[in-house]
N, C-alpha and C positions, 0 to 999 in steps of 0.2 A: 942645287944646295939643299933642297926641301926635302929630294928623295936621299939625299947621303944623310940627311938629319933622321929621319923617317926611319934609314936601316941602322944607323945605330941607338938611336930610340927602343928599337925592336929588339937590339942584341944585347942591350943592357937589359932590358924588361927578364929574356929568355935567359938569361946571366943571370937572373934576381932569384928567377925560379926554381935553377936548377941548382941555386944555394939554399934556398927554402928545402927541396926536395931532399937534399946531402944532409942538411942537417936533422930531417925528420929523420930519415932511418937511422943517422948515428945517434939521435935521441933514444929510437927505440930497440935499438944493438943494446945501448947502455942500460936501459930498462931492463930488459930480458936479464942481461949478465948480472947487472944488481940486484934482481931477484931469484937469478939461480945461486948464488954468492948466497944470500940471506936464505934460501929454501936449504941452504946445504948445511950453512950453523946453524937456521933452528928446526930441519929436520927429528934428530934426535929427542927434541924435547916435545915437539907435537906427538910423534909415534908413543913416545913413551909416557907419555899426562894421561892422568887419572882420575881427573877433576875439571871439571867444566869452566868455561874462558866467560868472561859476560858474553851473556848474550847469547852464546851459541846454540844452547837443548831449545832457545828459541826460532833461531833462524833455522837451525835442522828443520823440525816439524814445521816451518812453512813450507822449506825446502819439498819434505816427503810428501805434505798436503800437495804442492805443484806439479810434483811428477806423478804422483798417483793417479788426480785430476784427468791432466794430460795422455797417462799410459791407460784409464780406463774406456777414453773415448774409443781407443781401439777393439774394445772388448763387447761379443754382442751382449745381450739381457739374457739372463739367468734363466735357462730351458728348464721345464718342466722336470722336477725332481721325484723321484718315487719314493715308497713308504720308508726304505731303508736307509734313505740318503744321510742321517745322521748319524744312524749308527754308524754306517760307510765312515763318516765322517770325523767320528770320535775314534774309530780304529786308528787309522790314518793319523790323526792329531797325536796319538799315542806317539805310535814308531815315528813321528818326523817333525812334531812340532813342542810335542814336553815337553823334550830335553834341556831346552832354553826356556821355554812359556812357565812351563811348570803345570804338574795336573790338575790342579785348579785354573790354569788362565790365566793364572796371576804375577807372571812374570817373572816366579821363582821358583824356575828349575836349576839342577845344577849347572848345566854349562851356563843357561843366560846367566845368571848372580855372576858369572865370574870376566863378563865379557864387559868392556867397554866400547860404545854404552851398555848399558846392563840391558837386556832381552825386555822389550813391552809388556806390558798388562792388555789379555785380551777379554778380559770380563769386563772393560769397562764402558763408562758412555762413551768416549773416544773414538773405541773400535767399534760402535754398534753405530754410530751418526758417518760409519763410510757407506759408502754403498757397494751393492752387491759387485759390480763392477771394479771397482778401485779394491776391494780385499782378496779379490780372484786377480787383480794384478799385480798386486805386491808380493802373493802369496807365489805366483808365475815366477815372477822374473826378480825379486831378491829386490834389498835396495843396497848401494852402496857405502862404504864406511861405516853401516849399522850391525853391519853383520849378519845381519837376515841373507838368505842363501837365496835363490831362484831353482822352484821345482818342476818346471814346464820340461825336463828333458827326462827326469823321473817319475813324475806322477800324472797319470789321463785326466784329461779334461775332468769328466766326470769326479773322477777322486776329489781334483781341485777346485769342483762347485757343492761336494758332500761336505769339504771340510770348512766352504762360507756359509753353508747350513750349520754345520755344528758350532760355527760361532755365533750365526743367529740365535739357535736355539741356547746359547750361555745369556743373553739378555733377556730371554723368556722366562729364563729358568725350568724348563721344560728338559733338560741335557741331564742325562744320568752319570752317576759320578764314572769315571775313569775306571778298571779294572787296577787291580796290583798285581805286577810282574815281578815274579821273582826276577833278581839282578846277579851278573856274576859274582861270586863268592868268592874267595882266596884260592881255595883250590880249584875251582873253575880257570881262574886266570891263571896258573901256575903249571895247566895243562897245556895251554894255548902257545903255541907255538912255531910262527909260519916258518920258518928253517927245520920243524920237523918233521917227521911222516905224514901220514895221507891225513889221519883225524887229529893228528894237534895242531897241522895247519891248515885246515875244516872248522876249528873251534875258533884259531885266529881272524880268519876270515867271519865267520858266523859273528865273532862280538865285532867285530871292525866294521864289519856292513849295517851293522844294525837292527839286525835279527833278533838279538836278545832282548829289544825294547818294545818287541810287541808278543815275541813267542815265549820268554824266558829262559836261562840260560840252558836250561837241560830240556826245552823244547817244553818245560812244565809249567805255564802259563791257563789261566781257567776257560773254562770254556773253548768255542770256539777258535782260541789261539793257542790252543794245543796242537801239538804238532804230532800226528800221527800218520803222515802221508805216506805211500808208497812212494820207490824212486820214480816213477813217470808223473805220478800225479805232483811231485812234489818238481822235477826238472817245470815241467809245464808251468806249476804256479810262480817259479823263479823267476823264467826266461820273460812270461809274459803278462805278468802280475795275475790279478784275481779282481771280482767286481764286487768284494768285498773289503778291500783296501790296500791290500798286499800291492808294492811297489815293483814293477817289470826291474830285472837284472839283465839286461842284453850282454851279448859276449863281450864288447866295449868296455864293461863295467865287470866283468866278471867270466873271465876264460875258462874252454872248458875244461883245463887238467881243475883250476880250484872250484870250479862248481862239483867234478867229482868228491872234491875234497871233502867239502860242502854235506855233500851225502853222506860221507864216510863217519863225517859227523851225527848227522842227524839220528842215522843207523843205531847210533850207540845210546839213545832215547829210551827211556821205559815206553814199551808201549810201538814203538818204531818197529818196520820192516824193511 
């Protein structure tokens, strides 16, 4: 009697559990659904808010302070940088980080203003109390939902420790202002046209990639970002950037019919051959 008491003792127990167990996951079946149900009505209204929820620009920046943290332990200490590294580095900031920062640093260029969240301020205590590590990681690998982009598949190491120099030196004050780049003009853009021949879609290309924001739209930019290259020295600094800032275009990013393109364009430069 003890042992038939004993096994149904046991089969109720294992009956207990495996209703405990049915009912966990139809718990969490129902969770899931009620939250894909709720993620799908207020989808629309998260994507499209333009204004901050309590709390959130808080929990963010802990958020980015967390990952940054964490993604710089991977990162070694900031090798030895040469005389030029900032300039490197303000070039650089030009063509790939205005746009949004603004040439001041201040977070007010034209895309960032327009982004939510709006693009950082990098002249401030903020960015200067990260360390070397953590702004050469963010600056790598983007963060998400902020819109900050990741440049580790565009821009060499090196580039990407001239431009945590160049943001050094904006807390120094030690950083010379920014050059002014002519930008396209009405008729610049009215030329431009990748469905058309070899140089209107040369110029389409050219402003699309971003050329114009370091060299100018007519290649007339001062100084050293003038463009006066020959087509080999000019293929070469394309394909595999320059160690003065210029971003590598691998075929990947830039085929070779529209790289000729590209040339056909440049050609048409005062001053070009």
């Amino acid at each position: 009697m003890d042992r038939v008491g004993n096994g149904e003792t046991q089969r109720t127990i294992r009956r207990a559990w495996a209703g405990r167990i049915a009912w966990f996951f139809a718990g969490m079946m129902a969770t899931l659904l009620l939250l894909g149900i709720a993620g799908w009505v207020l989808a629309p209204r998260l994507f499209a808010h333009r204004s901050d929820l309590p709390g959130e620009r808080r929990l963010a920046r802990a958020l980015v302070e967390r990952a940054a943290a964490r993604g710089a332990q991977a990162i070694p200490t900031r090798p030895p940088l040469g005389a030029r590294a900032v300039e490197t580095g303000r070039i650089v900031y030009l063509g790939a980080c205005s746009q949004c920062h603004g040439a001041d640093a201040d977070g007010k260029g034209w895309l960032g203003t327009l982004s939510y969240p709006e693009a950082s301020a990098l002249n401030d205590a903020d960015t200067q109390a990260r360390s070397d590590t953590e702004l050469y990681w963010i600056i790598a690998n983007g963060l998400s939902f902020t819109g900050m982009p990741g440049f580790q598949d565009r821009l060499s190491e090196e580039q990407i420790w001239a431009v945590v120099a160049y943001l050094r030196s904006l807390g120094s004050g030690s950083s010379g202002a920014l050059p002014a780049v002519p930008q396209p003009s009405s008729d610049d853009l009215a030329k431009a046209d990748p469905a058309g021949g070899a140089v209107a879609r040369g110029a389409a290309l050219y402003i699309a990639l971003g050329c114009s924001n370091c060299h100018g739209a007519g290649g007339n930019a001062a100084g050293r970002l003038q463009l006066r290259a020959t087509d080999r020295r000019a293929v070469r600094a394309i394909r595999e950037g320059t160690d003065e800032g210029m971003p590598a275009y691998p075929e990947s990013l830039l085929s070779e019919p529209d790289l000729q393109a590209v040339l056909a364009y440049i050609r048409t430069f005062r001053g070009g051959s």
